[in-house]
N, C-alpha and C positions, 0 to 999 in steps of 0.2 A: 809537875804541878805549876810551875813558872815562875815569876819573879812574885815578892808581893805588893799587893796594891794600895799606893799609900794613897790616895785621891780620888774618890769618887764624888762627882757633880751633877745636876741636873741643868744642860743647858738648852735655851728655849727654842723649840724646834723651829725652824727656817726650811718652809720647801724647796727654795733654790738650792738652801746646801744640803739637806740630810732627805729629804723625798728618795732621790734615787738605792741611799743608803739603806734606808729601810725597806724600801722593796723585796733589794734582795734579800734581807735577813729574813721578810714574811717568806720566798719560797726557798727557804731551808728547810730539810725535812725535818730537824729537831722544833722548830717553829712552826711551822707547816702544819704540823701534826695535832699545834691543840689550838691554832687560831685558823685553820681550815684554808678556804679557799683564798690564797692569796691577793688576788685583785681584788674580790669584796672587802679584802681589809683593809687590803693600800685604798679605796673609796672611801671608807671611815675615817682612816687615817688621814684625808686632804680635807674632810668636811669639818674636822674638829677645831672649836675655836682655837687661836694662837693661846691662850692664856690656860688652854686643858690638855697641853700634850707637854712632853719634853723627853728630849734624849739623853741617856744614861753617857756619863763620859766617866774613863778610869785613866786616869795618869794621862790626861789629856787626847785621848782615842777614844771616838765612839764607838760605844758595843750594844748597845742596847735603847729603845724605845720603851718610854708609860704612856698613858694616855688614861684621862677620869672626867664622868660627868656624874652631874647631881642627876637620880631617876625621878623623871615624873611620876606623879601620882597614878595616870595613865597607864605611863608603864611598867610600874611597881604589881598592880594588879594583870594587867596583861602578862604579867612573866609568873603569875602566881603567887608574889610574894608582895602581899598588899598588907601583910601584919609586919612587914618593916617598917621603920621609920622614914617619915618624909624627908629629912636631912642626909640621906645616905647619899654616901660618893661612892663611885663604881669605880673601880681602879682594872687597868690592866694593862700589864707588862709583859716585857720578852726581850730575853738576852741575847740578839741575834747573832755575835763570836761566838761559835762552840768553844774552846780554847777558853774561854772564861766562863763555862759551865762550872759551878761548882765549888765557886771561890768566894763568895761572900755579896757577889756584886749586886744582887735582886736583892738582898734584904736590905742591904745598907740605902741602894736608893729610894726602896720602899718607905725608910724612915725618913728621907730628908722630903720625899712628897710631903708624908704624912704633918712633919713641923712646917713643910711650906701650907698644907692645908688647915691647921690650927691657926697659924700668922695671921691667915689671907680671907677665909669666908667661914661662914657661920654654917656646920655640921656638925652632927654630936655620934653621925657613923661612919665607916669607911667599908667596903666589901669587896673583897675579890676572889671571882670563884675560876673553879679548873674542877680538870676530869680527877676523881679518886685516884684512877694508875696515874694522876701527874707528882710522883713523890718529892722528886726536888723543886717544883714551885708550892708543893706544902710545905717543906721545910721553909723555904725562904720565909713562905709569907708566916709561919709561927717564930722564927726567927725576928722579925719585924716587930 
């Protein structure tokens, strides 16, 4: 199981420092698998503003990547889900250490998003979706 984790942070993504980081975690297979083609996401991942991504850090090591935008109305209905609320933030994360699969680390940072998104701007939803077989990013995120 490993040691436990007394520290979990969101610090604010820096492409000089954490870009390369996260690359590799998108082509991990346990990553890989439910946010697909790797390069189309590290492209996402460089277009996001500074102020909507951040890296999950545990005891001072990064393990993990969030990233959240508010959907347009646009693409609220282009995705078919136009009877959501226009305030919805779209969240989405990945714990790119395996070795800290399973430990707590996705919901806890889930929640310090969620208080940095209450603080910080005016939404009244938050949403993040996966595949049904994704069972421990359901847990996480009901944990949350």
């Amino acid at each position: 199981m490993g040691k436990v984790i007394e520290l979990i942070q969101l610090d604010t993504f820096d492409c000089n420092r954490h870009a390369e980081k996260v690359r590799v975690w998108l082509s991990r297979p346990h990553v890989n698998r439910w946010w697909g083609d790797g390069r189309q996401a590290m492209e996402h991942v460089l277009k996001c503003p500074p102020e909507s991504h951040a890296i999950i850090v545990a005891d001072g090591t990064p393990l993990g990547y969030l990233c959240w935008q508010k959907l347009s109305p646009a693409g609220l209905r282009d995705s078919g889900l136009s009877d959501l609320p226009q305030e919805l933030v779209d969240i989405d994360i990945l714990i790119g250490e395996p070795r800290m699969l399973g430990r707590g680390v996705g919901s806890k940072a889930l929640m310090l998003l969620l208080e940095k998104l209450r603080r910080s701007s005016s939404f009244s939803h938050a949403g993040l979706g996966t595949s049904v077989s994704n069972l421990p990013a359901i847990k996480a995120f009901r944990k949350a």
